[in-house]
Each structure stands twice: as structure tokens, then as C-alpha cells.
C-alpha positions in Angstrom: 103.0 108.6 69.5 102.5 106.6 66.3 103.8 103.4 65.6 104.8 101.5 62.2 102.6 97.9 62.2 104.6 95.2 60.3 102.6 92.6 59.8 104.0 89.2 59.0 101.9 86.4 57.4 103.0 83.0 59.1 103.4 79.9 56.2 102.1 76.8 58.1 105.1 73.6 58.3 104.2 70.2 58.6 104.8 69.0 62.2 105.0 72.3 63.3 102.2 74.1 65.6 101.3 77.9 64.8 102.3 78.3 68.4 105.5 77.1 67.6 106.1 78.9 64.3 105.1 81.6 66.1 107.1 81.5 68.9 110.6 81.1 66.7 109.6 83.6 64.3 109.4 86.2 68.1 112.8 84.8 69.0 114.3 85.9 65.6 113.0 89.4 66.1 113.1 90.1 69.6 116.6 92.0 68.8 114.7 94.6 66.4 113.8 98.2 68.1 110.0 97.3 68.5 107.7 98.6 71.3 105.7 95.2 71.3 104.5 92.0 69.7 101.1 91.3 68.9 100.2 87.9 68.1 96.6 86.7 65.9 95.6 83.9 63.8 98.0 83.0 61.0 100.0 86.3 61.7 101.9 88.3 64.2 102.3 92.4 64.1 105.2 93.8 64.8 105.1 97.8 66.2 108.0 100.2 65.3 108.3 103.6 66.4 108.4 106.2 64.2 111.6 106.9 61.7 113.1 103.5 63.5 111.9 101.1 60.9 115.3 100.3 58.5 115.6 98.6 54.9 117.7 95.8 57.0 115.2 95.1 59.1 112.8 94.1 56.5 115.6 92.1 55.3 116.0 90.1 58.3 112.4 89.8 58.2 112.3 87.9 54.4 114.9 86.4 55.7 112.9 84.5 58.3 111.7 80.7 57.8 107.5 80.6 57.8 107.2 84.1 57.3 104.8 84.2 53.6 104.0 87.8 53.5 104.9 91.0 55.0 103.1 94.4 54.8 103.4 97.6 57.0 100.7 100.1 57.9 101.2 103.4 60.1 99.0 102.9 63.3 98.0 106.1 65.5 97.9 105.5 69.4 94.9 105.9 70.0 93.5 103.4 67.7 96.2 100.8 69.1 95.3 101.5 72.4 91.8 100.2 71.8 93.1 97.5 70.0 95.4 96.4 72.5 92.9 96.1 75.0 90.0 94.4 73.0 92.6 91.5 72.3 94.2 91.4 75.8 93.1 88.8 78.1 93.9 87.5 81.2 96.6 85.4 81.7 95.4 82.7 84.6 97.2 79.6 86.5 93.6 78.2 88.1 93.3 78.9 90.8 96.1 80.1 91.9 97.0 83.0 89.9 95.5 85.3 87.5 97.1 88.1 85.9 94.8 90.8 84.4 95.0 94.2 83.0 93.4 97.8 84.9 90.5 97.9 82.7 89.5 93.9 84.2 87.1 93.3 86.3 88.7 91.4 89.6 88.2 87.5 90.3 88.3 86.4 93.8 88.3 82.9 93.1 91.8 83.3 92.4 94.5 82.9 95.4 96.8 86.1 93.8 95.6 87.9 91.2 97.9 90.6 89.9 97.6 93.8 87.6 99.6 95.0 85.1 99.3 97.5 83.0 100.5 96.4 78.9 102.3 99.3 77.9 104.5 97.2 75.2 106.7 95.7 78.0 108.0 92.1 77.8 106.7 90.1 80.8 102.4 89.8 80.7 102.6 86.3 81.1 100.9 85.2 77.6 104.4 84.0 76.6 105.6 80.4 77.4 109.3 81.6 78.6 107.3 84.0 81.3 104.4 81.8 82.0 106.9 79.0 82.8 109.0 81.3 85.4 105.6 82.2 87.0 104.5 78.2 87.5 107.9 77.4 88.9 107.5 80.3 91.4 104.8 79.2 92.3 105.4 75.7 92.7 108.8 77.0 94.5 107.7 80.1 96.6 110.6 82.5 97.1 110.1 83.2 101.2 112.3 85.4 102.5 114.6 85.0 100.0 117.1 87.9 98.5 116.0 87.9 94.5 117.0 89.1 91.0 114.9 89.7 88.3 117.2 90.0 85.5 115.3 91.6 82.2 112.3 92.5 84.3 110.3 93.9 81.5 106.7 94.7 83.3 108.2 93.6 86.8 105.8 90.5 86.9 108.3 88.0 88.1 109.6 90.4 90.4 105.9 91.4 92.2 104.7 87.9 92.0 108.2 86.8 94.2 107.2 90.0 96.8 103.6 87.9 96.9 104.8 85.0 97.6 107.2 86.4 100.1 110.5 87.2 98.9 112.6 89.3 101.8 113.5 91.6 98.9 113.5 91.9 95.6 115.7 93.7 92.9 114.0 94.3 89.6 116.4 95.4 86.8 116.3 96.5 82.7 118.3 98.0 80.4 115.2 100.0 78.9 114.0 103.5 80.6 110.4 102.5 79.4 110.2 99.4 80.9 111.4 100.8 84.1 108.3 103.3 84.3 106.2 100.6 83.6 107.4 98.9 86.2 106.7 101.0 88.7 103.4 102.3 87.2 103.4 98.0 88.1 104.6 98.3 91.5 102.1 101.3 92.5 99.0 99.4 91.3 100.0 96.3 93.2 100.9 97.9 96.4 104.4 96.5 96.7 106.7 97.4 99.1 110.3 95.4 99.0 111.1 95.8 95.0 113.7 98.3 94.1 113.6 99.2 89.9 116.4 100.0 88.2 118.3 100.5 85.0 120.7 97.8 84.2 123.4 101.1 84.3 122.4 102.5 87.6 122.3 99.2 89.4 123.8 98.6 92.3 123.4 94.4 93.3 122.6 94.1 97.0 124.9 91.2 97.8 124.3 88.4 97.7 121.3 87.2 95.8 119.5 83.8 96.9 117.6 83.7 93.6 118.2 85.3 90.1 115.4 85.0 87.7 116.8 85.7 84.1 114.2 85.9 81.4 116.3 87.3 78.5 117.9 86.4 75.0 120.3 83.4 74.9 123.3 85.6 74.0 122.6 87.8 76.9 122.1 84.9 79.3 125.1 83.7 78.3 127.4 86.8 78.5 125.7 87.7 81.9 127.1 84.0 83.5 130.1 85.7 85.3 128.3 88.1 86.7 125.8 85.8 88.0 128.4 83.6 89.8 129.7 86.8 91.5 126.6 88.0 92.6 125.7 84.7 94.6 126.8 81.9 96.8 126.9 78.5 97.2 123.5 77.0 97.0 121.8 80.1 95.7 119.1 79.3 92.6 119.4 80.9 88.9 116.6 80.3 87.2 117.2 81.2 82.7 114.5 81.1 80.9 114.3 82.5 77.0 116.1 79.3 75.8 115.1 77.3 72.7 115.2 73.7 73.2 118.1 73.5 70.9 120.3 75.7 73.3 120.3 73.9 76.3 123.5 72.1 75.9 125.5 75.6 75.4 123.7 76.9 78.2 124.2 74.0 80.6 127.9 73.9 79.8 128.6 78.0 80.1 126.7 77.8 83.6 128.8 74.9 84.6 132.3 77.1 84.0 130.5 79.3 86.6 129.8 77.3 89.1 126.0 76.3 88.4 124.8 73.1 88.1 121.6 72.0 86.2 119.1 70.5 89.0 116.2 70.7 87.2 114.3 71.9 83.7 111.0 72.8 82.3 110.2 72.7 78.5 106.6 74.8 76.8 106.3 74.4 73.5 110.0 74.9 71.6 111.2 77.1 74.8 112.8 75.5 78.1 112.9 76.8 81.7 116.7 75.9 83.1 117.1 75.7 87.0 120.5 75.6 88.6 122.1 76.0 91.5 125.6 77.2 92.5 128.1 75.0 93.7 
């Protein structure tokens, strides 16, 4: 399979990072049909499938703040595959975690280390809405816990819970690719109490004692109700996904159902939100 490379030139901002730019400029096109993101100096690359790419889309695209220049090239697999992992590192927590892909050499130093294959899923841990989620797991270990990872992408929420000792874990997306990915995920790191599915085959096992929710704002926000009737009383629902500038809708649509803010997390512009259910 071929893709379609967009490449968009970033315009630096006064008082504004790269990083930053960077991650806004993702957030505006995470809606748009593309098989992955990746991000270089001064520019990140968008990758289309074939015949997907539409005159609205480059639209949107011009329509973006800090974007200076935009130019598309077609890209053949094999030459992204090679690409892909020349510029693929690591993702590590020292020295607790370390995230790597198969063609890494192991580290022992670190106290999990986990492998995922990047086959254009969301979820390797480079971004600060993933890498947040996997800190606060960390720092809050799931054991024997019931939990939910809504929007699993690669599943890398879901097997570092299972590491850290969840009683079970239900790992859930609304796209077939990310769901073999997953559990191309699951196989290489032995894991034994996560159950994949698609978002319309699933089937909660009730209740959950922790959701994780890595996903859009407008998703998060229309998937509230269902939270609140998946859970009980002093269950955890962790959304992550949000710009800083979201938190009050957020907050006050997880307050209608039931959840109260008990703590929160900010990386750059994005913000980790942890309730509880009341």
C-alpha cells in the first residue's frame, strides 16, 4: 500500500514553542482519514491513503494558523517503512518504563519495558496526551482493578494497566486497523487479561473501576453518559486529549454525570483530567 505524504511547513509565533504549534496544528487534523502523523523539525507529514485525499481537506489545511507551506508527495511502503523506523525512538519514563519498537534492542535497566509495534496507530507514547496517561498510571498502579481503555489505538494504556496489575482489562476502537495492531501488541507482550474489541462489537463487562479515555474533545464529551453508566460510585475516569482551553466544558459535562474533578495534569497546551464518580 502507498500513501499520499502532505507535508505542512510550520510558521514559528512569538511565545509559542514548535512543540506547541505542533501539537495544535495535530489536534486540528486528527479528524482527517490519515494512517499516521509524522512529526520533524519545522514541519509535520501527514500520510493519506490512496484516492482518500480531498480538495476540502487541503482547505482545512490552509485554513490552519502556523501552517506556511504545504506540498504533497506519493510515498511507496516500502520506502516509509524504512523511514518510519530510522526516526522512531524509544519512548522512556527513567527508569521505570521504556517503550520501544521490535527492531530495539532491549534495556534492562528499565523496571517495564514494553514493545509495540508502529503500524500508524495512535498510542506510542511520543505524544504528551499518551505520555501523560502512562505517568499517572504509573504513579497510580491499576491493581486488580476492572479497566477501560477507551480509544485504545496501539493498546499501550491497556498492556501497561495488565503490567501493573489490573484484574482485567477491556481495550476498545472504532478502527479495524488499530484493533489488529493491538493484538499484534498483545502477542509480543505476552498479555493475558486484555480483551480487544471494536467500539461496535463491544460488549462492557460491568462495572469498570477505571476508564482511561484518550480521544478527541467532542468524543469525550458525547461518550459522558455512557461513562456514568458503565461505572459506580468511586470508580476513576481518567480524559486525556484536552487542550487547556477545554477544561472548563469538560469539567462541567462530567459533573452532569456524576464525576467530579479530583485532580489534573497539564504537558505542553494538553491537560490530563482525573475524576471520580460520585
Amino acid at each position: 500500500m502507498n500513501w499520499t505524504a502532505v507535508t505542512l511547513i510550520l510558521q514559528s509565533a512569538d511565545g509559542i514553542t514548535e512543540e506547541e504549534i505542533s501539537e495544535i496544528i495535530t489536534a486540528e487534523v486528527m479528524h482527517l482519514p490519515i494512517d499516521g502523523i509524522w512529526q520533524q523539525e519545522g514541519r509535520l507529514t501527514l500520510y493519506f491513503p490512496p484516492g482518500i485525499l480531498l480538495p476540502d481537506h487541503i482547505a482545512l489545511m490552509h485554513s490552519i494558523p502556523f501552517i506556511k507551506e504545504i506540498s504533497l508527495e506519493d510515498i511507496a511502503q516500502q520506502n516509509w517503512n524504512k523511514l518510519w523506523e530510522a526516526s522512531y525512538q524509544p519512548v522512556e519514563i527513567p527508569f521505570l518504563l521504556r517503550i520501544r519498537a521490535v527492531f530495539h534492542s532491549p534495556n534492562p535497566l528499565y523496571q517495564h519495558e514494553l514493545i509495540i509495534q508502529p503500524n500508524m496507530s495512535f498510542g506510542t507514547g511520543h505524544h504528551a496526551t499518551t505520555r501523560m496517561m502512562l505517568e499517572t498510571l504509573i504513579e497510580h498502579p491499576p491493581v486488580a482493578l476492572k479497566v477501560l481503555d477507551m480509544g485504545c489505538g496501539t493498546s499501550i494504556l491497556a498492556i501497561l494497566a495488565e503490567k501493573l496489575g489490573a484484574q482485567s482489562v477491556h481495550a476498545v476502537d472504532n478502527d479495524p486497523l488499530c484493533i489488529e495492531n493491538s493484538k499484534e501488541n498483545l502477542s509480543l507482550n505476552q498479555c493475558r487479561a486484555i480483551t480487544v474489541s471494536t467500539l461496535s462489537s463491544f460488549q462492557p463487562n460491568l462495572p469498570y473501576n477505571l476508564i482511561l479515555a484518550n480521544i478527541q474533545r467532542q468524543i469525550l464529551i458525547e461518550q459522558l453518559p455512557f461513562y456514568e453508566s458503565i461505572t459506580l460510585p468511586g470508580s476513576q475516569l481518567w480524559l486525556s486529549g484536552i487542550e487547556l482551553a477545554d477544561k472548563d466544558l469538560l469539567v462541567n459535562t462530567a459533573k452532569a454525570c456524576n464525576f467530579k474533578l479530583v485532580k489534573e495534569t497539564s504537558l505542553s497546551s494538553w491537560l490530563l483530567l482525573l475524576f471520580e464518580k460520585y
